[in-house]
Steps between C-alpha positions, in 0.01 A plus 500: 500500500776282362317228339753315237426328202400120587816218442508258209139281563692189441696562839190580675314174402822285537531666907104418510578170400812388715321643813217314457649231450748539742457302850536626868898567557664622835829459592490528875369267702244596778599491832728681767759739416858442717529792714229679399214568744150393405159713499397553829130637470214504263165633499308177324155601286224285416492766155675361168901635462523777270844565466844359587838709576822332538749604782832469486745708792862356580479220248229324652154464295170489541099662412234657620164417348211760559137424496211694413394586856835639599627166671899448393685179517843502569738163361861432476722807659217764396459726840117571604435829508148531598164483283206697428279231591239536796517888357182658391568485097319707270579212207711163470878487496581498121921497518774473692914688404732466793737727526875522370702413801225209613406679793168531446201527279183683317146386455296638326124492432267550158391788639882603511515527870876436617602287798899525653652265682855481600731754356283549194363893538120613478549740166124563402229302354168566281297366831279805516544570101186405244709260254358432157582115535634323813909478606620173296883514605777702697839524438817680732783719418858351534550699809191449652409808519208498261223309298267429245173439466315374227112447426357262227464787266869527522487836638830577792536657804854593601552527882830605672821548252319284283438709148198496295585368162185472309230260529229339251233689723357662173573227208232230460645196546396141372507324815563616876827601659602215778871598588802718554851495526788722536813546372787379709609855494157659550520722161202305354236278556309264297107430436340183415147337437303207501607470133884521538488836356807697661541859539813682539563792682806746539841293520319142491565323243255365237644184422134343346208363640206253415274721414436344134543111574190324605531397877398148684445726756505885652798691606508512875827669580820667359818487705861658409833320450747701700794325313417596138230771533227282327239338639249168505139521492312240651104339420274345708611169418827542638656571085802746521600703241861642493573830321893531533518322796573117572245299451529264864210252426086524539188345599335458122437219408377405878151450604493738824297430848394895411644731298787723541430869639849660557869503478819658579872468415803432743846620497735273325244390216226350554132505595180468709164422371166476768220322435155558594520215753782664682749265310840610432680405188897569463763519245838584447662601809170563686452268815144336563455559910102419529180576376229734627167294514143712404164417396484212313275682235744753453582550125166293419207606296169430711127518293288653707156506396251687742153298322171674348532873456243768655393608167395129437123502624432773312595351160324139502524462075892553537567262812221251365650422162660180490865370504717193451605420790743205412193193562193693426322847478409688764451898609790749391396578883259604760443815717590275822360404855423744784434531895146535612576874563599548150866547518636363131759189420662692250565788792647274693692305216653807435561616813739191631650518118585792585667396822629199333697690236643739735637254767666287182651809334659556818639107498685620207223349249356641158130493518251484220169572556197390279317807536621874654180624624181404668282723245521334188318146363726161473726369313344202421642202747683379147677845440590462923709175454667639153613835660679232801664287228612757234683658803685198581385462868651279701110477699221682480195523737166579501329717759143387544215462814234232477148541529425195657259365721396762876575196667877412378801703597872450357742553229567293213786460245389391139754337261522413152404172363748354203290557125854506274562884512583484863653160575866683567329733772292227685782390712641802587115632535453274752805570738382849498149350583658374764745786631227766492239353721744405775599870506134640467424304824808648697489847386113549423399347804176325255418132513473309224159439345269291688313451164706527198797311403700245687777641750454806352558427159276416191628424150275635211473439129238723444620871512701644232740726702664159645461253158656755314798591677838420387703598847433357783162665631201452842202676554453625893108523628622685782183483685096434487377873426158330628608378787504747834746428667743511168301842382616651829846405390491585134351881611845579692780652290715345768431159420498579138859572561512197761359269207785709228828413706378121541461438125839678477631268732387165334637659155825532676479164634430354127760677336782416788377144453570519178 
């Protein structure tokens, strides 16, 4: 390994500091290129982007951006080559490295399966291998006749002419490996993580890192300077960092639509960075073509909190004590409601968080849940709305089914009521009020309640997991556990999935509105 001793600090924090304060720079305008021909196919996703690759062949420009479910968008010049998606993929799409001569491309996927397209060659992959962590990153040989892969753990797999040249597969490392690049003569290859921490590795260069200066954000990616051999790292919030290599303007300082995820040089100096959102952000001589939309939660954090806990009836001193709940005191919780035949709310509260997390992790979203299995008893309703603000979610949501009266059927949506803590998050708490019934009717296929609420909707003042909340938050009583008809409905995994993708849906909705 050819880790270097780390540059004079004062450099590092004056870098830190001109990038983010630097604004958005680019000095090409977008638009059509004379003479040059324009992409002529894509393979549009629904999935966030994941990575961006710029094309250039003949002097005309352009990018591909990737997303997680193999789809590839093709702007400017940049050929389409074809795209894993509609393939049967073991994992997501986690990068994107076109190949030398901009005839084609590489996927690949965290499970390190490799995807070809164009003139890029099928080398090998760690598809059917047992990895320690999952594939973070790929980078290609100057000839295109090999690559790297690399997993979080930083260790490398060498494919093709591409040599092994160590990895950090056996150090411990402070923080997770996110990217790789290559040398622009493919004699080295750097590491880097979520810290700025870079490693160095045969003829690469270590020309410092961040490793020691306290980031606004996390490293996202690293990409090489072909001019001068350095390179830039860049953090979510769109700072770059420029380790002998020109510094061509950033996004710190900015307040992003979602953060940034990826980012690539161009020839002739210059730079790409992706956002979450599919939004493309250029500098230097990099040329903005289009963006690639996704999710609208992608590169959100979404509270999910599945309510009660199985282990709750069972322990009626711990869930009985009381709590603050913002107005008043009531129970840290209760054990819950259930259907005639005995089936449990907190079964099914788990069941559709369960669904709930996996269909916004696949937006592209961070998800934190309020509980990670259905054996245990609570958290207390107060400890539920401090785990959704000390994350910083931009909404949360709270699974629950009534037990109302045999005779009433429905769904209903409960808001917070403004008590001083919350008054920021009422507004906001009420769009997404709004947004997720309209998608629980369309997608669930359930009315609303015929006695609870008012269009669906009731605003409370009395339940801690709402007062308390400091990010915009609703509580979902999916259905009347005591009512047949909904019973029948709660029972069926299907629905429970059916009821998931709807409250997925209306979060989408509220964060795209916003």
């Amino acid at each position: 390994m050819a880790n270097r001793p780390a540059v004079n600090r004062f450099w590092l924090l004056l870098v830190a500091a001109l990038a983010g304060l630097a604004g958005p720079v680019s000095t090409k305008a977008a638009g059509a290129q004379t003479g040059c021909p324009q992409a002529i196919r894509t393979s549009p996703s629904e999935r966030p982007p994941v990575a961006v690759q710029p094309s250039r062949v003949g002097g005309c420009d352009g990018y591909w951006i990737a997303s997680t479910d193999g789809g590839v968008f093709s702007f400017g010049a940049a050929p389409y080559f074809g795209a894993a998606q509609g393939m049967s993929l073991a994992s997501p799409i986690v990068g994107m490295v076109a190949t030398p001569d901009g005839g084609g491309y590489w996927l690949v996927g965290s499970d390190g399966g490799v995807f070809a397209f164009g003139d890029a060659r099928y080398l090998g992959s760690t598809g059917g291998i047992r990895l320690n962590e999952p594939i973070v990153g790929m980078a290609a040989t100057p000839d295109g006749g090999g690559y790297w892969l690399v997993g979080s753990d930083g260790g490398v797999f060498a494919f093709g002419d591409a040599r092994y040249l160590g990895s950090t597969g056996g150090i411990r490392l402070n923080e997770p490996i996110v990217g790789m690049a290559a040398t622009s003569d493919g004699g080295g290859y750097w590491l880097v993580g979520s810290d700025g921490g870079v490693f160095a590795f045969g003829g690469a260069p270590f020309d410092g890192s961040m490793g020691a200066v306290r980031l606004q954000k996390p490293v996202v990616a690293i990409a090489e300077d072909p001019t001068t051999g350095g390179y830039w790292l860049v953090g979510a919030d769109g700072a770059v960092f420029s380790f002998n290599a020109p510094f061509y303007g950033s996004m710190g300082g900015t307040t992003l639509h979602r953060p940034v995820i990826a980012a690539a040089a161009v020839d002739g100096g210059g730079y790409d960075l992706l956002g979450a959102d599919g939004g493309v952000f250029s500098f230097g001589q990099a040329r903005f073509f289009g963006t690639a939309p996704g999710p609208a939660v992608a590169g959100t954090v979404i509270a999910v909190d599945p309510g009660h806990n199985g282990g709750n009836g069972s322990a009626p001193g711990t869930i009985g004590q009381p709590i603050w709940n913002g107005r008043s005191a009531e129970a840290c919780d209760t054990a819950g409601a259930e259907t005639t035949s005995g089936y449990p709310e907190h079964a099914f509260n788990w069941a559709v968080a369960q669904d709930l997390a996996g269909d916004l992790e696949a937006d592209g979203a961070r998800v934190i849940m309020t509980r990670n299995s259905d054996a245990g008893v609570g958290p207390c309703v107060d400890e539920r709305a401090r785990i959704g603000n000390e994350a910083g979610a931009d909404a949360a949501v709270s699974i629950h089914a009534d037990g109302g009266p045999p005779g009433g059927r429905g769904f209903t949506v409960l808001e917070p009521v403004a008590d001083g803590i919350n008054n920021a998050v009422i507004a906001p708490s009420s769009a997404l009020a709004v947004a997720v019934p309209d998608a629980f009717v369309a997608g669930a296929g359930e009315p609303v309640s015929d006695y609870y609420g008012a269009d669906g909707i009731e605003a409370r003042d009395d339940l801690g997991g709402l007062n308390l909340s400091t990010v915009p938050k609703v509580l979902i009583e999916c259905a009347n556990m005591s009512n047949a008809a909904d019973a029948a409905l709660i029972l069926e995994a299907s629905w429970q999935h059916q009821a998931a993708t709807a409250i997925a849906t209306g979060l989408n909705n509220f964060m795209a509105g916003r």
